[in-house]
C-alpha positions in Angstrom: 100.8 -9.0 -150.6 103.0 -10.4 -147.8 102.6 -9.7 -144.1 105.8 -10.0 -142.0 106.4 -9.7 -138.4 108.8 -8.9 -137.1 113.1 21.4 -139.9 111.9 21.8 -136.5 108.4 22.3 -135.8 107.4 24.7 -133.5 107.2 22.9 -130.1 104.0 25.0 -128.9 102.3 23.5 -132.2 103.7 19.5 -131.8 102.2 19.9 -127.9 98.6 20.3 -128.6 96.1 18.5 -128.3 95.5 16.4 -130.9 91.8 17.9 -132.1 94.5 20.9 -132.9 97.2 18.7 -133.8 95.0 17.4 -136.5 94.3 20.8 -138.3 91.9 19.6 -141.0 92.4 16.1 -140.0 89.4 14.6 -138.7 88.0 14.3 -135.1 85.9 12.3 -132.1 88.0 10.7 -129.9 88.2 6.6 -129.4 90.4 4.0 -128.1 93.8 4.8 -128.5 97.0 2.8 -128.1 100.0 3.8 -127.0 103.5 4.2 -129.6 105.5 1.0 -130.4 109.2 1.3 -129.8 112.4 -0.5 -131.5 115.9 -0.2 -131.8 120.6 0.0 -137.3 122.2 2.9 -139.7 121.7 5.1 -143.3 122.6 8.5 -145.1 121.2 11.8 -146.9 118.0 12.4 -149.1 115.9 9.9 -151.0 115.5 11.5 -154.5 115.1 8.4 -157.2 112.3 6.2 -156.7 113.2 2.3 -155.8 113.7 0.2 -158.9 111.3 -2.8 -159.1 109.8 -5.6 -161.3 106.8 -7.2 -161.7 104.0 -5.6 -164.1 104.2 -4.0 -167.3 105.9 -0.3 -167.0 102.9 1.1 -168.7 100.7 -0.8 -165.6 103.1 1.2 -163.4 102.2 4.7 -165.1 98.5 3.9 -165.0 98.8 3.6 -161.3 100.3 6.9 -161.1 98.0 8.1 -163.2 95.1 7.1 -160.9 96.7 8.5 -157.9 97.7 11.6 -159.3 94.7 12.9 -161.0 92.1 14.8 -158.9 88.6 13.1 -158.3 86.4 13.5 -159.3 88.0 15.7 -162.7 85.4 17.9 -162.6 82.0 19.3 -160.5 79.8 16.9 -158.9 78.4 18.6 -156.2 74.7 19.2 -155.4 72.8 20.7 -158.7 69.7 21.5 -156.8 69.4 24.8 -156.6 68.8 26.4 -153.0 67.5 30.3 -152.0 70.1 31.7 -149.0 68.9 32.7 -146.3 69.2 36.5 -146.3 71.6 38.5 -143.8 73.3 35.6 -141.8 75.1 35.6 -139.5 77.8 32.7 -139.4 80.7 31.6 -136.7 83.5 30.3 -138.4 85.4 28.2 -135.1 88.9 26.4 -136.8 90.4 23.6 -134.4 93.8 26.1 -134.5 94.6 29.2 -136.7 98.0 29.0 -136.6 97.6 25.7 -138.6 96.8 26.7 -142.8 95.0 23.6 -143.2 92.4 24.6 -140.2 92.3 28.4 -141.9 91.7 27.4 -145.4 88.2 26.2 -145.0 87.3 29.1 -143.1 88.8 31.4 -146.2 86.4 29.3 -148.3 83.5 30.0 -146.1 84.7 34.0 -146.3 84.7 33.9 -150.1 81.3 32.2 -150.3 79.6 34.2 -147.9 80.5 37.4 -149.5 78.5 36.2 -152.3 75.6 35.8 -150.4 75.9 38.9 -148.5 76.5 37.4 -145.4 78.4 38.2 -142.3 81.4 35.8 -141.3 83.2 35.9 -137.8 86.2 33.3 -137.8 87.4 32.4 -134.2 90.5 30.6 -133.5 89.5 27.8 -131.1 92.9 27.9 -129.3 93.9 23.9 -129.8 92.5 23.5 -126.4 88.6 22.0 -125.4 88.5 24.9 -123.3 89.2 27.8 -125.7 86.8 26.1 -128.3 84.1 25.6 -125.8 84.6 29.4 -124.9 84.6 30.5 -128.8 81.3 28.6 -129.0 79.8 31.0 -126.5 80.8 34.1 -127.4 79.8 33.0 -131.0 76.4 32.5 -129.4 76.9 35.9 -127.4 77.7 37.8 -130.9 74.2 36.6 -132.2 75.3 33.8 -134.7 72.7 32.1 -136.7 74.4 29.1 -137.0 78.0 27.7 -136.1 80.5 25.5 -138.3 84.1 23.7 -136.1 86.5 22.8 -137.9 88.2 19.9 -137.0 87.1 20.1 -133.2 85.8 16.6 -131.8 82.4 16.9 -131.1 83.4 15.1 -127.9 85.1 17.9 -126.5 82.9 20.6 -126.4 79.7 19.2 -125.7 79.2 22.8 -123.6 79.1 24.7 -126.4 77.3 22.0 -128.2 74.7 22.5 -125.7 74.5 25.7 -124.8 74.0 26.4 -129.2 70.9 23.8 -128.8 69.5 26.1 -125.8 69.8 28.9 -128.4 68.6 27.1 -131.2 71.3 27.8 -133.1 72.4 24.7 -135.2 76.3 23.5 -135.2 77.7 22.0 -138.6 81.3 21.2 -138.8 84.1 20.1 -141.5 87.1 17.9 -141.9 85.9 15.5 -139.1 85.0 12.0 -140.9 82.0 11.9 -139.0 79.5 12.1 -142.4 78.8 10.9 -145.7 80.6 9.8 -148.0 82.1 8.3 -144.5 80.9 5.9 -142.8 78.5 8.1 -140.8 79.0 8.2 -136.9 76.3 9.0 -134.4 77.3 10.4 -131.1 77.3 8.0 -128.1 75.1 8.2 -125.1 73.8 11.5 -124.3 76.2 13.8 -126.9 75.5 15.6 -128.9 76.6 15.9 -132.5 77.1 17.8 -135.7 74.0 18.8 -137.8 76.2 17.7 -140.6 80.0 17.6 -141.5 81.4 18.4 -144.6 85.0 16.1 -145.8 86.3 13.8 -148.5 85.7 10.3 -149.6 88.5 9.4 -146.9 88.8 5.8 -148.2 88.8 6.3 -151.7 91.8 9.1 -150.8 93.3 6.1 -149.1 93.0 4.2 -152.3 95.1 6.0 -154.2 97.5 6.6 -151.7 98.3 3.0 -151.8 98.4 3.3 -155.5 100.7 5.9 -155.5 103.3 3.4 -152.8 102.7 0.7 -155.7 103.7 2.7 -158.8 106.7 4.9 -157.1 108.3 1.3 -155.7 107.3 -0.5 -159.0 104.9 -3.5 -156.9 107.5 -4.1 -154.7 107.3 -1.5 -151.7 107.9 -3.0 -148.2 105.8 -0.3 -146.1 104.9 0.4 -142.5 102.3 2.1 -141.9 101.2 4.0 -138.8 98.0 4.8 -137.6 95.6 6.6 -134.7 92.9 5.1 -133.9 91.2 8.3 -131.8 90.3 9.3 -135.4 87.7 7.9 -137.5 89.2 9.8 -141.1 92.3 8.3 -140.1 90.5 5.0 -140.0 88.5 5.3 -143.1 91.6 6.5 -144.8 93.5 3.5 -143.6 90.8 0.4 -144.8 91.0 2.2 -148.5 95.0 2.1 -148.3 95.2 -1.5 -147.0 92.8 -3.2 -149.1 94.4 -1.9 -152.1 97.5 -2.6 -151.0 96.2 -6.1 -151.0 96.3 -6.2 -154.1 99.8 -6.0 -154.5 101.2 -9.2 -154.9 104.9 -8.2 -154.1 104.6 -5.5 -151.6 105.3 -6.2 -148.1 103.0 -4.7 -145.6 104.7 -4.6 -141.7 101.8 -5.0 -138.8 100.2 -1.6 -137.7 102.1 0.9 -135.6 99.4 3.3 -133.9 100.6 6.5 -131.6 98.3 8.9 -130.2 98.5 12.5 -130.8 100.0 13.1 -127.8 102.9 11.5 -128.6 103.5 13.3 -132.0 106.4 16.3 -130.4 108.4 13.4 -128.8 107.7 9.7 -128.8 106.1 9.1 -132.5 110.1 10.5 -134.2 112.0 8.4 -131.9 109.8 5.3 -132.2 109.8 5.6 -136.0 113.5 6.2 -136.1 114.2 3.4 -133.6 111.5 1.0 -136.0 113.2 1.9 -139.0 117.0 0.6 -137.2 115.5 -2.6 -136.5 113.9 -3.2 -139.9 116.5 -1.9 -142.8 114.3 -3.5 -145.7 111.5 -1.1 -144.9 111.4 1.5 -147.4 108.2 3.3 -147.2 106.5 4.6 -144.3 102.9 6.3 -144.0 102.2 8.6 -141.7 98.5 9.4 -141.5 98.1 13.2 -140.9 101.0 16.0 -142.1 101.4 17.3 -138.5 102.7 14.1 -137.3 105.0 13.5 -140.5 106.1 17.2 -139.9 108.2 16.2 -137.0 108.6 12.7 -138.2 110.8 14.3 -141.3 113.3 15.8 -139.6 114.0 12.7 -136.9 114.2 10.2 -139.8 116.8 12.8 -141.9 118.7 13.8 -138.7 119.6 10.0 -138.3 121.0 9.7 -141.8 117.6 7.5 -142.8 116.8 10.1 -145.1 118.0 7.8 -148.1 116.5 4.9 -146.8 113.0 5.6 -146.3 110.1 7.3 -148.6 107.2 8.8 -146.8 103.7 9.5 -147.6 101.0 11.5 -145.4 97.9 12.7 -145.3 96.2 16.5 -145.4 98.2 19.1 -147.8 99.8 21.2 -145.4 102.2 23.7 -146.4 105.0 22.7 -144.8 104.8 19.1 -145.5 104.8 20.2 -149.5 107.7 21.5 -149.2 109.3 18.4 -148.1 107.8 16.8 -151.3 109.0 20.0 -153.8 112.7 18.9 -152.3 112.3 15.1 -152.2 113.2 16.0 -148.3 112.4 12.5 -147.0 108.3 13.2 -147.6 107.5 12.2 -151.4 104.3 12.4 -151.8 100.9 13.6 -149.9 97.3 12.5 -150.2 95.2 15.9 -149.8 91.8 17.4 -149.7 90.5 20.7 -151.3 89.6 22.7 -148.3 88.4 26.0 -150.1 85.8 23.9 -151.6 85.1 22.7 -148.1 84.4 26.2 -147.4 81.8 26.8 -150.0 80.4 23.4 -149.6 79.4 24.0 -145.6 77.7 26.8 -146.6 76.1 25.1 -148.8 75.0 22.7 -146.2 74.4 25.5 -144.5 71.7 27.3 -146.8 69.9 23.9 -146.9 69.9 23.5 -143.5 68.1 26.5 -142.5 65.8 26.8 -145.2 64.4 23.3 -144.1 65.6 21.6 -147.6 67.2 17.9 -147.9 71.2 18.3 -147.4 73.1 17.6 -150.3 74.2 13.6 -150.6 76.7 12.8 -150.1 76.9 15.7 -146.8 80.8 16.1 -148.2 79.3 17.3 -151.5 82.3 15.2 -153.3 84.9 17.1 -152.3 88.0 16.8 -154.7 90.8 15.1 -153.3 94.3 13.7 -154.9 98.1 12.3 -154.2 100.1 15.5 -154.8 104.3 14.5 -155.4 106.8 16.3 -157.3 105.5 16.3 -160.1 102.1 17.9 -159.5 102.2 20.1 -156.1 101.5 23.1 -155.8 104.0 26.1 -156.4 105.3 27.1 -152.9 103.1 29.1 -150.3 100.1 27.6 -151.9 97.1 25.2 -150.9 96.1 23.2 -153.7 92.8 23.3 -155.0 90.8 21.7 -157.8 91.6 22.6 -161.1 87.4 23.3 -162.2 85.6 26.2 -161.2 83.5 25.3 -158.2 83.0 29.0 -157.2 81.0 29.8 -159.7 78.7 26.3 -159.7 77.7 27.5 -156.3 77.4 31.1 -156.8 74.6 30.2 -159.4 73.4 27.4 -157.3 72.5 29.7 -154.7 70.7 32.7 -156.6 
C-alpha cells in the first residue's frame, strides 16, 4: 500500500441531527473534526470497473467472492433455548421513521413479537434529542416493560435513560456499535447506558468492503476515504477497511478526510467535489454511512465527476441501492441485515428479563455483506439473509 499526501435529498432529512442522520448507523457522540476543503474537471456515469494488473484474475474473483457473499452463510446465533416472558409490553423508539433503515429493525421486532404474543408500540423519535427523550416517557407513561432505541446516542437522552431506571424498566438498543462483537463501550462519568445493543461485526463488514475496492480496481485503487469520528461503528468499520487495505501492495490510500454529520446537507458534497478537482488520480471514494453518500452522489455527478470516481458506503438504504442498480456514481454498499436485528433484540430481550446470560456475541452474528450490481436487492427492497432466521428463533423461544 502507498500513502500520499497531498437526486436530491430531501433537505428536512440532510439537516438532522446526526443520531437521525445516521438511521441505522451507529451512535454516542465523540470528538469530531471539522470537513477538509480543496479546489479540476470530468464527465457522465462510471459503468466499467478500472482495469488493473497485478495478481492472478482468479485472485481478483476470490476477493469478490469474499466480499460478496453474506457472513456468516448461514445461522449462528444463540442455540440456547430461552422461555418469553408472557404478555410484554415492548417500546420500539427508531432514531427517525422517515429513514427505512431506522424502520426495518423495528418491522423485525413486530414480526417477532407477534410470535410471542406480545404487544409492540413503535415511536418515531423525531431525529431530535428532544423528541426521543419525550418518546422515552410516554413509552414509560404507556406501561412498557422494556424499551429498545434505535440508533439514538445514549448520550443524548440520558432523561429518558433515567427516568426508565426510576421505573425499572430496562433500555436495550440496536445499530449503535456500542456492544459485542464491537469493541464494547461503557458510558463515561455519570451516564447511563444500554442494557445491551444489538449490530454487526462492524470491522469484519469493513474488511470486505476493502476487499470489494481491491477486486473492482484489480489491486490498484487509489481511494480516499472519509470518516466521522462522533461514531464508534464508523470507527470499527474504518480499522477493518484500512488494515486490509494494507495489504494491498498497489493501492494508494489518500490521508483521512473526517466531516461531522452536521455538515452532510452542505459542506461534506462541496468538500468532496472540491477534493476530487485537486486530486484527478483518485478514483474511489468511501463514504462511511448511505445518508451522507446520498447527497454526496448527486454533487460528484452534477460536476461531471461521475465518470471519474467510484463510491462505496455503508448501511443498505434504499435509495443508495438504487444508485448501485444504475452504476449512478455509488457501486457498491457494505450492509447489515436489520430484520434480523429485529428478532435478535428481542431475543436479547427475553434473556434479559428472564434473568438468563445474553447471547455472545450481544449482536447475535448478525449477517452482513458488500451488495453491488450484481447481487442487490430487486428495487423497493431491504436485503436480508438468504437462511431462515425466523424460524431458528421462533423455536428457540418455545
Amino acid at each position: 500500500m502507498k500513502n500520499t499526501r497531498g437526486r436530491r435529498i430531501r433537505q428536512t432529512v440532510l439537516a438532522l441531527p446526526v443520531a437521525a442522520v445516521l438511521a441505522t448507523g451507529t451512535a454516542w457522540a465523540g470528538t469530531a473534526s471539522h470537513a477538509q476543503a480543496a479546489s479540476g474537471s470530468g464527465g457522465g456515469d462510471h459503468n466499467a470497473a478500472p482495469p488493473g494488473r497485478g495478481f492472478h484474475s482468479d485472485q481478483w474473483s476470490d476477493l469478490h467472492k469474499a466480499a460478496t457473499t453474506e457472513s456468516p452463510s448461514k445461522y449462528q446465533g444463540p442455540t440456547a433455548p430461552v422461555t418469553a416472558p408472557k404478555h410484554l409490553k415492548v417500546a420500539v423508539i427508531t432514531c427517525l421513521s422517515i429513514l427505512s433503515g431506522c424502520v426495518s429493525p423495528a418491522t423485525g421486532a413486530e414480526q417477532a413479537a407477534k410470535k410471542l404474543g406480545w404487544q409492540v408500540r413503535v415511536l418515531d423519535g423525531g431525529g431530535t434529542p428532544d423528541k426521543q427523550n419525550a418518546q422515552m416517557l410516554n413509552a414509560l407513561s404507556w406501561g412498557a416493560d422494556i424499551i429498545l432505541n434505535i440508533a439514538i446516542d445514549p448520550n443524548a437522552v440520558q432523561d429518558g435513560l433515567r427516568a426508565a431506571k426510576h421505573a425499572g424498566v430496562p433500555v436495550g438498543a440496536g445499530s449503535n456499535g456500542l456492544d459485542s462483537p464491537n469493541p464494547p463501550i461503557k458510558p463515561t462519568g455519570s451516564n447511563l447506558g444500554y442494557a445491551f445493543d444489538v449490530g454487526p461485526d462492524y470491522a469484519a463488514l469493513g474488511t470486505k468492503a476493502a476487499q470489494w475496492v481491491q477486486a473492482d480496481s484489480k489491486g490498484k485503487a487509489n481511494i480516499v476515504v472519509y470518516s466521522d469520528k462522533e461514531f464508534p461503528s464508523v470507527l470499527a468499520l474504518q480499522k477493518g477497511l484500512l488494515d486490509e487495505l494494507k495489504k494491498c501492495k498497489d493501492c494508494t490510500v489518500q490521508p483521512l478526510r473526517y466531516f461531522t454529520g452536521n455538515q452532510v446537507a452542505q459542506v461534506l458534497p462541496q468538500s468532496v467535489v472540491s477534493y476530487l478537482r485537486s486530486n484527478p488520480d483518485v478514483d474511489y471514494v468511501f463514504i462511511p454511512y448511505d445518508p451522507a453518500a446520498a447527497a454526496v452522489v448527486p454533487a460528484i455527478a452534477q460536476a461531471g465527476l461521475g465518470d471519474k470516481v467510484r463510491l462505496i458506503s455503508v448501511l443498505g438504504s434504499q435509495e443508495n441501492l438504487n444508485f448501485v442498480r444504475n452504476s449512478h456514481v455509488q457501486v457498491a454498499d457494505a450492509a447489515y441485515d436489520n430484520l434480523y436485528m429485529g428478532y435478535a433484540m428481542l431475543d436479547q430481550t427475553s434473556r434479559l428479563l428472564t434473568k438468563k446470560p445474553l447471547a455472545e456475541p450481544h449482536g447475535e452474528n448478525l449477517p452482513y455483506v458488500v451488495l453491488d450490481k450484481g447481487n442487490a436487492p430487486k428495487s423497493g427492497s431491504d436485503w436480508h439473509a438468504s437462511f431462515d432466521y425466523s424460524a431458528t428463533y421462533d423455536g428457540l423461544w418455545k
